[in-house]
KEMI-937974 format. One record per residue (C-alpha): x, y, z. Coordinates in pm, 1 decimal. Last residue first. Layout:
N
<atom px="X" py="Y" pz="Z"/>
...
***
This chain:
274
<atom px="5026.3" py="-2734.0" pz="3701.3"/>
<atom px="4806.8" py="-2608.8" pz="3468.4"/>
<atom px="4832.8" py="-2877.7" pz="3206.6"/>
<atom px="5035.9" py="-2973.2" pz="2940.4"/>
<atom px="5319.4" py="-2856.5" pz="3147.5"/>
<atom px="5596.6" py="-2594.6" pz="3036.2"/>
<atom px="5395.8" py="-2510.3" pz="2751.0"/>
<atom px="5598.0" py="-2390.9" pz="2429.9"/>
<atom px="5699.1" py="-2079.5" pz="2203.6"/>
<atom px="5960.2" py="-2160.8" pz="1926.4"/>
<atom px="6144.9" py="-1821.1" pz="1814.4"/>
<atom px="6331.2" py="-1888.1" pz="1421.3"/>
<atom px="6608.3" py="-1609.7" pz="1388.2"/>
<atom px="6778.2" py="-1552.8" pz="1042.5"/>
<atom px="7105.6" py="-1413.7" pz="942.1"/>
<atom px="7209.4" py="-1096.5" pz="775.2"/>
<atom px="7279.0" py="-1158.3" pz="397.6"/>
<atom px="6856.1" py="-1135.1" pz="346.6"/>
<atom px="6675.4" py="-1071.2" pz="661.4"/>
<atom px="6517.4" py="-1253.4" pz="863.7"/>
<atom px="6213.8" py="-1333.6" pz="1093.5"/>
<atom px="6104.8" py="-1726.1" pz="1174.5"/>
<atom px="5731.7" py="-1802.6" pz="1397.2"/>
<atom px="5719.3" py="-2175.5" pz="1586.2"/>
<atom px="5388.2" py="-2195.7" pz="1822.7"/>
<atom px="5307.9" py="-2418.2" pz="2081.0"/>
<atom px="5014.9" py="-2643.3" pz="2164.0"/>
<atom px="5228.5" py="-2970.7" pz="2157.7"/>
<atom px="5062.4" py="-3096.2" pz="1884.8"/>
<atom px="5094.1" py="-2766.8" pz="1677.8"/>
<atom px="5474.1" py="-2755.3" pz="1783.4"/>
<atom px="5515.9" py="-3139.3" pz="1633.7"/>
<atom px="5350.4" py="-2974.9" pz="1260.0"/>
<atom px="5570.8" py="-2695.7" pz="1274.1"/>
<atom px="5874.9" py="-2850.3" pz="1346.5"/>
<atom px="5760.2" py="-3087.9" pz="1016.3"/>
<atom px="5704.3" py="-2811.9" pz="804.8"/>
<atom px="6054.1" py="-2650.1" pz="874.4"/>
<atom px="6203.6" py="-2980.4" pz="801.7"/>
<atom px="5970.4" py="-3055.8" pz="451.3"/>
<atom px="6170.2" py="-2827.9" pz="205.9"/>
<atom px="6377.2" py="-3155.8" pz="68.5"/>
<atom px="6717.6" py="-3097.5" pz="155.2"/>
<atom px="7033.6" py="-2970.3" pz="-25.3"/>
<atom px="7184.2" py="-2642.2" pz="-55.2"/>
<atom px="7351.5" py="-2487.3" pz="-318.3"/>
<atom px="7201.8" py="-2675.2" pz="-666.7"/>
<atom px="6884.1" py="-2732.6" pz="-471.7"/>
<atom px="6764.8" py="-2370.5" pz="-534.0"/>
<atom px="6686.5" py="-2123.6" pz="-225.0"/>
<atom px="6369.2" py="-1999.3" pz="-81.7"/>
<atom px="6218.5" py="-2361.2" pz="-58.2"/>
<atom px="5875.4" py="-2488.5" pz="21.0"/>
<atom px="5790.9" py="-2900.8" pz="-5.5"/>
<atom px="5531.1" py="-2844.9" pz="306.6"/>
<atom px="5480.4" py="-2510.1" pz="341.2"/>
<atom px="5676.1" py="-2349.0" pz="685.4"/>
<atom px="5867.6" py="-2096.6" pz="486.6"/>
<atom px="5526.8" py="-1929.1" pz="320.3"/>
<atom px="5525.2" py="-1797.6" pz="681.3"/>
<atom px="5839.6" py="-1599.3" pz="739.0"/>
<atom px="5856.1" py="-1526.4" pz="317.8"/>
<atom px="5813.0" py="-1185.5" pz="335.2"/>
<atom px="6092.1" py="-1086.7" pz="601.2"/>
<atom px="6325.7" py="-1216.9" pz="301.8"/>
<atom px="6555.0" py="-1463.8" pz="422.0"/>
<atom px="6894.5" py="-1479.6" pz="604.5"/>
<atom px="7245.0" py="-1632.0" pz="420.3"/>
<atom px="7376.8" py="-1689.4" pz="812.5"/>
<atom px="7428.7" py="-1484.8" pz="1084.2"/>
<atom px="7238.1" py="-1693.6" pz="1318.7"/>
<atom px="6966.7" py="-1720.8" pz="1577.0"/>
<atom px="6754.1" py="-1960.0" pz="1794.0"/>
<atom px="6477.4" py="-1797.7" pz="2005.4"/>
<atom px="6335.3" py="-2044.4" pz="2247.1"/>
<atom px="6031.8" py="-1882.6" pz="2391.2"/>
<atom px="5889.5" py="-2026.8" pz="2728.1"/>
<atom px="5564.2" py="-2106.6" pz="2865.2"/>
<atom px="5337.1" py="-2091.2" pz="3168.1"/>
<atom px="4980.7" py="-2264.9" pz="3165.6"/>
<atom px="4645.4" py="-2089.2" pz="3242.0"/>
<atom px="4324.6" py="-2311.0" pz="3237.4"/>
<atom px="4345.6" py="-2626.6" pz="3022.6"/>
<atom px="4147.4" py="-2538.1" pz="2768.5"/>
<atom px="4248.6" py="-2804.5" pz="2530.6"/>
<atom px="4220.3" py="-2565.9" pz="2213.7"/>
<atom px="4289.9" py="-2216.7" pz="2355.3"/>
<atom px="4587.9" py="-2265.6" pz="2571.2"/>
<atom px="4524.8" py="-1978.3" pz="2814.9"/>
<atom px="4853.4" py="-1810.8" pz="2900.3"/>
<atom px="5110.1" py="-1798.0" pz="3184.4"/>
<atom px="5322.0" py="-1498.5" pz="3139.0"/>
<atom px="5664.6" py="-1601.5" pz="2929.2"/>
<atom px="5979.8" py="-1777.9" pz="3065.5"/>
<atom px="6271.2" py="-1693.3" pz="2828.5"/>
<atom px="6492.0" py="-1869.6" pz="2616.3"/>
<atom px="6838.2" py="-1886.1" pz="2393.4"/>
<atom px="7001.3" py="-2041.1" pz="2144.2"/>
<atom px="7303.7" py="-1853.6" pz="1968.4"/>
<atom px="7414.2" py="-2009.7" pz="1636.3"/>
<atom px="7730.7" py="-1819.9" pz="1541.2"/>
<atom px="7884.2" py="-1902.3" pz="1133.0"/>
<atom px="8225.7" py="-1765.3" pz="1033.8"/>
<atom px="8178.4" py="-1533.9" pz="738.6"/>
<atom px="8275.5" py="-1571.7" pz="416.7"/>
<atom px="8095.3" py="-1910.5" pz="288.1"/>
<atom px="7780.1" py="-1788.9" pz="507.2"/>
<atom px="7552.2" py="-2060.2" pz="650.5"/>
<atom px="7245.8" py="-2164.6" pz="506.4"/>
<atom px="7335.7" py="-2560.1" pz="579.2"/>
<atom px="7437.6" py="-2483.5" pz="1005.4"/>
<atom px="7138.4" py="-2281.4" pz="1042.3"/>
<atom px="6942.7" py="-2498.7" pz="886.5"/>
<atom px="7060.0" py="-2784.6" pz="1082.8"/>
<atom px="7026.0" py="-2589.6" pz="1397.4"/>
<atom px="6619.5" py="-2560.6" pz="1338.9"/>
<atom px="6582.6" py="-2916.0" pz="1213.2"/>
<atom px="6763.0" py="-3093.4" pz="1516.7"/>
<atom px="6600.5" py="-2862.8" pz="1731.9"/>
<atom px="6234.7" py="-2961.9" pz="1592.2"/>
<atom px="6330.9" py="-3329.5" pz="1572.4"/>
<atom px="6439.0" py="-3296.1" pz="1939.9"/>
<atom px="6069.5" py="-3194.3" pz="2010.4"/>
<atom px="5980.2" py="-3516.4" pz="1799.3"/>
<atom px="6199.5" py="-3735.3" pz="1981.5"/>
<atom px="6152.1" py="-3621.3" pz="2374.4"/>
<atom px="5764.4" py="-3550.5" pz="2342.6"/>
<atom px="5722.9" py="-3289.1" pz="2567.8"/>
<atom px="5692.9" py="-3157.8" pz="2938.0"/>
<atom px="5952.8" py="-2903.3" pz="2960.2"/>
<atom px="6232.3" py="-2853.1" pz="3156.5"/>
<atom px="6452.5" py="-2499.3" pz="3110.2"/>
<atom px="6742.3" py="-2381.5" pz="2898.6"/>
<atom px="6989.3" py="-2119.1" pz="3019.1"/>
<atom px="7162.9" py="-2018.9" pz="2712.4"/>
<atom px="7359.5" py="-2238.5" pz="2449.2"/>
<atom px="7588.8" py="-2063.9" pz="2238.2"/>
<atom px="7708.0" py="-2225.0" pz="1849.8"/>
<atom px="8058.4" py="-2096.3" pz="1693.3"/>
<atom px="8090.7" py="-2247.8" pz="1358.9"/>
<atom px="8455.6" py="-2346.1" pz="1256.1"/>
<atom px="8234.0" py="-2479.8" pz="924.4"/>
<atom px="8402.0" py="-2814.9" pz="943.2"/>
<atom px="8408.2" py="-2813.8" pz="1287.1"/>
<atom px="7991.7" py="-2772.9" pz="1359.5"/>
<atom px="8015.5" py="-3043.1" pz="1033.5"/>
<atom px="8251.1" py="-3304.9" pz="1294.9"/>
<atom px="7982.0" py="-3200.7" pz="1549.1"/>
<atom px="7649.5" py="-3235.8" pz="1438.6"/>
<atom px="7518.8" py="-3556.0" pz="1607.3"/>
<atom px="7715.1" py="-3371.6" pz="1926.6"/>
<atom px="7517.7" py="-3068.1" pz="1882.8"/>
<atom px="7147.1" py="-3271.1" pz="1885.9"/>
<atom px="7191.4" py="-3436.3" pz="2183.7"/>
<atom px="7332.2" py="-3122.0" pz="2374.0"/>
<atom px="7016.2" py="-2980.4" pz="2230.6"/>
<atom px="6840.7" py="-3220.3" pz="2397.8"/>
<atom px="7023.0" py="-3229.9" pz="2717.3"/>
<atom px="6925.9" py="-2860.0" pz="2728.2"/>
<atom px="6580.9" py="-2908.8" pz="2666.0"/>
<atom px="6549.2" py="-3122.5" pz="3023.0"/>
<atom px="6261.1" py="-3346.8" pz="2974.6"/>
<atom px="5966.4" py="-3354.5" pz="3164.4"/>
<atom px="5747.2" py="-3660.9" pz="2983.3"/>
<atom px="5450.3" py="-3654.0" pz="2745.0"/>
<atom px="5428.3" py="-3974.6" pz="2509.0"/>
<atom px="5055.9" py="-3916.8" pz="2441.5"/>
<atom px="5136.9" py="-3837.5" pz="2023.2"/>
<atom px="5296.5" py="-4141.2" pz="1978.1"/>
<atom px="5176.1" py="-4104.9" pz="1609.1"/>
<atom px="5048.9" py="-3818.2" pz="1459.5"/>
<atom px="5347.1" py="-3742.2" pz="1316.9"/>
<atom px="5400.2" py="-4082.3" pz="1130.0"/>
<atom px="5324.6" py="-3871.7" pz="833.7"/>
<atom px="5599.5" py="-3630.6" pz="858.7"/>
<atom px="5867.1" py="-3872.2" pz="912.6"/>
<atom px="5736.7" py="-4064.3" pz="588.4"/>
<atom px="5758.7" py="-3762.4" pz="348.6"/>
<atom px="6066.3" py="-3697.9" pz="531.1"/>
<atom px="6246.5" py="-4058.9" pz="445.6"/>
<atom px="6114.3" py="-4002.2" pz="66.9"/>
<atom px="6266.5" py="-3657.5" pz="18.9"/>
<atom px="6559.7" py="-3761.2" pz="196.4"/>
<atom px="6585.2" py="-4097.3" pz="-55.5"/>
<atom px="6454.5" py="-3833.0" pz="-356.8"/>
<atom px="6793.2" py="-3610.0" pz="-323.1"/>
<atom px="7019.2" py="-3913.8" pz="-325.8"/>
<atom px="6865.2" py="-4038.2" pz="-639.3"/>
<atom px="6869.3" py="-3667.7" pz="-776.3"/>
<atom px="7287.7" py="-3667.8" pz="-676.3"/>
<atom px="7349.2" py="-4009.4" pz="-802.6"/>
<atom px="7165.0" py="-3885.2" pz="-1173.3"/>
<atom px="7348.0" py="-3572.3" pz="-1170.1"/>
<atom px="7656.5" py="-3774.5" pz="-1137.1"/>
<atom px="7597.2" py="-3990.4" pz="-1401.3"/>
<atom px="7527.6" py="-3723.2" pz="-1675.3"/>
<atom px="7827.0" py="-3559.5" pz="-1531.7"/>
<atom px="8036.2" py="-3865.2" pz="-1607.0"/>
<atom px="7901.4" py="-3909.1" pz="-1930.0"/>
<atom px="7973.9" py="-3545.7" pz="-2041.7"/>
<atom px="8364.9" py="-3616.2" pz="-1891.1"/>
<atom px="8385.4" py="-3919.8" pz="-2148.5"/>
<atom px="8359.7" py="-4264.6" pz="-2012.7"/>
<atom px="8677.4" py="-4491.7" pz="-1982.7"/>
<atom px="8850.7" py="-4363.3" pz="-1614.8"/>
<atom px="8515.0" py="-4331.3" pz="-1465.9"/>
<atom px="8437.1" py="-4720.7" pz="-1586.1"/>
<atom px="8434.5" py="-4900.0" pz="-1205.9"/>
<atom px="8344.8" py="-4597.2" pz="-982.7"/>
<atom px="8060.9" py="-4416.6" pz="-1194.6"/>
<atom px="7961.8" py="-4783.3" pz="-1325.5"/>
<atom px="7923.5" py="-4891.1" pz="-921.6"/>
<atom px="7754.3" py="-4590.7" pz="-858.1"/>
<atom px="7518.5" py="-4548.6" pz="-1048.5"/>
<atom px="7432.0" py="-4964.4" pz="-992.4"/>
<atom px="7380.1" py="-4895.5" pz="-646.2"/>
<atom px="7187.5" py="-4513.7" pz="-667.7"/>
<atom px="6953.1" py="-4694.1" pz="-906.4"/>
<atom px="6914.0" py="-5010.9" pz="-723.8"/>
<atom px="6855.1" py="-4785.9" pz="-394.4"/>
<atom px="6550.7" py="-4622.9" pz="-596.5"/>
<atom px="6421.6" py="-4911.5" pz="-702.0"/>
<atom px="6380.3" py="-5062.7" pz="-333.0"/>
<atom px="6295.2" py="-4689.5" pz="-181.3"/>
<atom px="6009.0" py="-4612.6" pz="-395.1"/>
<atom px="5833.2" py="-4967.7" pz="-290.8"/>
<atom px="5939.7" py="-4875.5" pz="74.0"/>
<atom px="5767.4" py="-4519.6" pz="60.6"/>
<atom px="5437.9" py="-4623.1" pz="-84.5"/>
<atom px="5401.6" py="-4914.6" pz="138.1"/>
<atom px="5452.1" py="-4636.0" pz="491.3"/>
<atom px="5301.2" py="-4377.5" pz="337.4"/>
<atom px="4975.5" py="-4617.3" pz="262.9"/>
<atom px="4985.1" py="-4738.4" pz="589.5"/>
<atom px="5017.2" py="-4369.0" pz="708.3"/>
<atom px="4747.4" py="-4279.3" pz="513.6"/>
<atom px="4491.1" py="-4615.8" pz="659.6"/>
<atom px="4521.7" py="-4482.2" pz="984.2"/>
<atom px="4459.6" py="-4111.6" pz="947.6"/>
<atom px="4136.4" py="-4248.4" pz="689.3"/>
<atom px="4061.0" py="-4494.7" pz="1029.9"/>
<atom px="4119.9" py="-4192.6" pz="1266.9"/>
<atom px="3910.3" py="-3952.8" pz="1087.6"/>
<atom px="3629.8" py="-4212.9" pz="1015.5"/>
<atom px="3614.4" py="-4214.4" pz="1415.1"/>
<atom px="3623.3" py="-3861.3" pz="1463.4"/>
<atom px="3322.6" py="-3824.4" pz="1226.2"/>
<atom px="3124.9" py="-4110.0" pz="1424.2"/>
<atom px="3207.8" py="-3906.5" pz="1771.5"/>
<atom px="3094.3" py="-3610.0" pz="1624.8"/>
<atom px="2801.2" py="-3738.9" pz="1461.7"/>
<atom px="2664.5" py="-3864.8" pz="1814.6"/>
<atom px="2779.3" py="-3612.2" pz="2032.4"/>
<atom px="2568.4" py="-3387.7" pz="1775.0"/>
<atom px="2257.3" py="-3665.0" pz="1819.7"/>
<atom px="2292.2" py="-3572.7" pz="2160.1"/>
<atom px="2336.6" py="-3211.5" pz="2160.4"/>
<atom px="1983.6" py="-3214.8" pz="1940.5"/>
<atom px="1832.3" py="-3450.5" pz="2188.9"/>
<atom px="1890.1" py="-3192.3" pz="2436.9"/>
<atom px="1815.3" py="-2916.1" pz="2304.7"/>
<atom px="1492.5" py="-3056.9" pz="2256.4"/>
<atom px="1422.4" py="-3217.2" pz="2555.2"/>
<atom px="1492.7" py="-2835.3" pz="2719.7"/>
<atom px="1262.5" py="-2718.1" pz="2473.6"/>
<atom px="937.0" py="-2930.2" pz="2588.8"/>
<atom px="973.0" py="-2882.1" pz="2931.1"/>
<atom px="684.9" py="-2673.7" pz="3013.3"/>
<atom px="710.6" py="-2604.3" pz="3318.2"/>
<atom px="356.4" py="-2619.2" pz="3564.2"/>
<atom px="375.8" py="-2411.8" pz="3833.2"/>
<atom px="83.1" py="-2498.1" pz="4147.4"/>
<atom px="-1.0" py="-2272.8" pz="4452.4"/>
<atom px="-182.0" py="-2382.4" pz="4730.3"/>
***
């Protein structure tokens, strides 16, 4: 007869230690969501107190702009107008601050969604501006994707809108969009097996970049041009980046300066291996 004895001493080990990790994971995720919670309460307040005073200023601007232009001096009237124009300037700023921190938000919403229609979407909010700057915009062969319908249309809305605001003053604008289907790929943090993607390249002849800002571009607040030429906020570009992290995707932009720019979006076609 023959008799092993195990000693099972480590094995309990290990696994009380993996246990008691569960443990203070799940606690840490939990204080995540409550502080993720409690900032976008807190953007939420913060942004409607700003907005009240802030529409009183650009009201009452206004109003004496309008009402006593034709009895204040031309100093005056710039003074005012620089004040309108900042008021306007800190509304965006306030309504992105708030878009990007609802981000997390609806984040399970997955459906198929035809990108085309999307874009489509997007081009007809833009249309009487696509005429005023007799731009030319081409739409390839787009394919389905499963995606969060508003926030991936945020991303296209963003992408064309720069295009369509860094335009050339010379030179009639072209947007071309356009994709491929790419190898399927491991996506690293679900694991999820292989999954096919695409890369949606959208490109113009606008004012272009400098190749050395392509990443320093998607900083929340970043701009590469002054707010005397072209308005926004700097927080669109950080925002598409933000909804292609949560859809495991990737958004890259190359350019060059006086010769366009060209922002490539990679993204599942399923959030799983199907």
């Amino acid at each position: 007869m023959s008799i092993i004895v195990t000693d099972l001493t480590f094995q309990k080990e290990i696994q009380r230690l993996l246990k008691e990790s569960n443990k203070s994971l799940e606690e840490i995720n939990a204080e995540l969501e409550t502080s993720n919670h409690e900032l976008q309460q807190f953007a939420s307040i913060a942004s409607h107190d700003l907005q009240e005073p802030l529409r009183k200023i650009l009201i009452f601007s206004t109003m004496l702009r309008d009402k006593q232009q034709h009895e204040l001096s031309e100093n005056s009237l710039s003074f005012l107008g620089k004040i309108i124009a900042s008021s306007q300037r800190m509304r965006t700023m306030i309504s992105d601050i708030l878009s990007y921190s609802r981000l997390p938000g609806n984040t399970d919403e997955f459906e198929i969604t035809n990108l085309a229609e999307v874009v489509t979407e997007v081009l007809d909010d833009y249309e009487i501006l696509i005429s005023e700057k007799k731009a030319t915009i081409i739409i390839g062969t787009l394919p389905e994707a499963e995606v969060n319908r508003g926030q991936i249309r945020q991303v296209f809305q963003n992408l064309i809108s720069n295009s369509l605001k860094f335009s050339r003053p010379d030179v009639p604008l072209m947007v071309e969009i356009t994709s491929r289907e790419n190898p399927k790929i491991e996506v690293t943090p679900k694991k999820e097996g292989l999954v096919r993607t695409c890369s949606i390249e959208i490109s113009d002849n606008g004012i272009g970049f400098d190749e050395l800002y392509s990443k320093k571009i998607f900083t929340l607040f970043q701009r590469l041009n002054t707010k005397d030429k072209y308005e926004g906020s700097g927080i669109g570009l950080a925002i598409a980046k933000k909804i292609m992290d949560r859809h495991n995707g990737t958004i890259s932009a190359s350019g060059k300066e006086g010769h366009g720019a060209r922002f490539t979006i990679t993204l599942p076609l399923r959030r799983s291996g199907r």
